[in-house]
N, C-alpha and C positions, 0 to 999 in steps of 0.2 A: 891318795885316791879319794875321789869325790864320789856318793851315790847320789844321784839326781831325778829327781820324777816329778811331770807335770801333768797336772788336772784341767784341763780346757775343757769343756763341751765342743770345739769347733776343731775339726778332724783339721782341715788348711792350719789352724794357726799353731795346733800342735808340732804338725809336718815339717813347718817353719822354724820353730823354734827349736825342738829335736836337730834338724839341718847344723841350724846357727851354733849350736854347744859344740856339734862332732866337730865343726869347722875352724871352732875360733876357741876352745876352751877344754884343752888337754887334760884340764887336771881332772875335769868331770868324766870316769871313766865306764861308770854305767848309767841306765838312764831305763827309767818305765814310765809309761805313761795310761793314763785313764780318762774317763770323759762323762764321767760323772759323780758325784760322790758316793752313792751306793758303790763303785765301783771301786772308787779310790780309797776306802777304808780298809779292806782285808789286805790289798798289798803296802798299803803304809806297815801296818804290822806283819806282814812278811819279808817285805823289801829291805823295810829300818831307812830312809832315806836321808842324806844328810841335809838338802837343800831340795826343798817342796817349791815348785815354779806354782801357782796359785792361780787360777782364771776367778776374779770376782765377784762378777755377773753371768751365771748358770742358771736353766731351766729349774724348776721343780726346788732345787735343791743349791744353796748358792759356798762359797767358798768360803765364808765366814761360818754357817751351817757345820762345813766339814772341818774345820777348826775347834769348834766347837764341842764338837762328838768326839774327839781324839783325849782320850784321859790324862796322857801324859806324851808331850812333846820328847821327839828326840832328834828336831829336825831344826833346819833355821826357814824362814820362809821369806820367800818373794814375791809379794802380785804381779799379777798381769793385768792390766786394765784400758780400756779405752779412755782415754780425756775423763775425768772428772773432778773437776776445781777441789770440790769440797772433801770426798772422801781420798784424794790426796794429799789435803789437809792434815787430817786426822792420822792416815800413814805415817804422815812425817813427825808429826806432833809426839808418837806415840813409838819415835826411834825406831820404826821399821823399815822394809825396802819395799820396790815398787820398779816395774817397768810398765812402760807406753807401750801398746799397740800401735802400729806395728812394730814388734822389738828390735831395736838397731843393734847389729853387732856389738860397737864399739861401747854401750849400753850397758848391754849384758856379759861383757866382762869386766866392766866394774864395778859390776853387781857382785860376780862370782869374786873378785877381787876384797870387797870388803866384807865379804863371808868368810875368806880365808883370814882376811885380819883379825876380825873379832871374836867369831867364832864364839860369841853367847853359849853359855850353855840352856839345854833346853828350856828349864823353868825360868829362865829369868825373859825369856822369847815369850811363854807363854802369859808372863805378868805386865809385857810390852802390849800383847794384842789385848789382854782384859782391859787396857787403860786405851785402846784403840776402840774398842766395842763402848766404852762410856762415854767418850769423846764425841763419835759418832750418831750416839741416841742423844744428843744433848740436844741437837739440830740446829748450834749456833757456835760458831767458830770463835766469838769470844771468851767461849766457858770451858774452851778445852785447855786440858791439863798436860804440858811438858813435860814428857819423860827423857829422863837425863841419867845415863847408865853409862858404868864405866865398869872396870873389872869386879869391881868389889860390891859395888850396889845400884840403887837405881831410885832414883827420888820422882814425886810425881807432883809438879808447883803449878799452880793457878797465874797466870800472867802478871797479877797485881804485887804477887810475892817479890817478883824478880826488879831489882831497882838500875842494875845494868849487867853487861859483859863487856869484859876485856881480853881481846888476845893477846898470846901468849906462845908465840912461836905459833905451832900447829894444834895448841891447845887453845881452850876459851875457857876465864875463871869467870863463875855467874854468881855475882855476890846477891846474896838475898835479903829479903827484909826481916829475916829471923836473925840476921850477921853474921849467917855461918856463909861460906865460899864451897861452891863444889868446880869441880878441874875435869872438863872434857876434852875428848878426845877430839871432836867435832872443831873443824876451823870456825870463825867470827863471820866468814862468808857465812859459811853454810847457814849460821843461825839469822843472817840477816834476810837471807832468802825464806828460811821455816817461818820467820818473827813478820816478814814482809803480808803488810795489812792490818798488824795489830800496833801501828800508831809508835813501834820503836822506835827511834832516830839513829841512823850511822853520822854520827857528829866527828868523826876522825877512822880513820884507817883499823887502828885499834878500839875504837871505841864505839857500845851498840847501848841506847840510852834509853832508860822507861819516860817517861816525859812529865809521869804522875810523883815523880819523884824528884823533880827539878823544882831549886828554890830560888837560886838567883842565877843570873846572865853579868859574869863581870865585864868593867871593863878591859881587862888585858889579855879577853877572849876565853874564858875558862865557866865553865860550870858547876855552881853548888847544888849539891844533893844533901837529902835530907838526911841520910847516913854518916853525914861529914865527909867525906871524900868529896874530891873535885876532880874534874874530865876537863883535861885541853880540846878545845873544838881547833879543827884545821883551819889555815888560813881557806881552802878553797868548799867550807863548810858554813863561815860565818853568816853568810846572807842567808843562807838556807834554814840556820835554827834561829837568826832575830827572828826571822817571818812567820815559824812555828810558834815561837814563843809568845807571837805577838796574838796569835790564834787560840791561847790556851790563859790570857790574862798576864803574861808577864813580861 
């Protein structure tokens, strides 16, 4: 049994989304809603909810505001938000979740799907969002910090740290510039979609590359890195990293 409550100011998008849960997502079997954060404070602490739907942008009083105020998380959270590049960024950046306005069904049960999987416990949700709220005031998407959290801990790396990933079945190992390796849960996709803009290279199937970290371009198609490891570039990759290489001096 899932308890579920959403915080929207906009009575339609509540309606809607309430609709979508009873409709498509069994497991969520109660559900309260509020439309303000004044509002939404006392039944968080009466309610106990397991999974907070979030509206971002609110009158007076906004959703990050009522994250804030809450002393101790006992919930996992989801935004709602309309389009916004940047502070989607930062969501992602910062291992949280997030739905589009208007929320699509099929969306929002894979939302409710990877709540069921990970199921965070509360503080470590709420050590996700402090490193969302820094990310955010930073006002430049190249100074945010990677949260990368698995059952046991949760690391938070500056983009310059990370010298590549590798997949790994449905895992991605992200060897750093410290030389330690951390092992997530998150596919090599997904990080080249979070990574996408920050100049990463997907040089092979399995392979997602810092570019600050590349020292030579061999001949028999392979790349040295400054850690001593080397990366096979794909055949159907080769023209796409000479051209970059050729853009960064090498």
């Amino acid at each position: 049994m899932i308890k579920a409550m959403i915080v929207d100011d906009e009575k339609s998008s509540i309606d809607l989304l309430q609709w979508l849960i009873q409709q498509y997502c069994p497991d969520i079997t109660a559900i309260k809603t509020a439309r303000s954060v004044k509002e939404a404070l006392p039944l968080i602490q009466s309610f106990e909810p397991d999974l907070l739907f979030l509206d971002i942008q609110m009158p007076h009083e906004s959703g990050f505001d009522l994250l804030t105020s809450v002393e101790k998380w006992s919930f996992e959270v989801v935004f709602t938000t309309a389009y916004n590049e940047f502070a989607i960024q930062a969501i992602r950046f910062s291992a949280l979740d997030y739905l589009l306005k208007p929320v699509d069904e099929k969306e929002l049960q894979k939302a409710v799907e990877r709540f069921k999987a990970k199921r965070i416990y509360a503080s470590a949700g709420q050590m996700l969002f402090r490193n969302f709220m820094q990310n955010i005031s930073q006002g430049n998407k190249e100074k945010f910090k990677l949260a990368l959290a698995d059952a046991t801990e949760i690391k938070y790396v500056a983009l310059d740290e990370i010298i590549r990933l590798q997949a790994e079945s449905n895992y991605t190992h992200i060897f750093l510039r410290s030389k330690s390796v951390f092992v997530s849960a998150k596919t090599l996709k997904e990080y080249d979609e979070i990574l996408s803009g920050h100049h990463f290279m997907r040089v092979h199937k399995s392979h997602l590359v810092n570019p600050a970290f590349i020292e030579a371009y061999t001949k028999s198609g392979e790349l040295q890195l400054s850690d001593g490891s080397v990366v096979e570039v794909s055949r159907r990759k080769k023209e796409f990293v000479q051209e970059a290489l050729k853009g960064i001096g090498l």
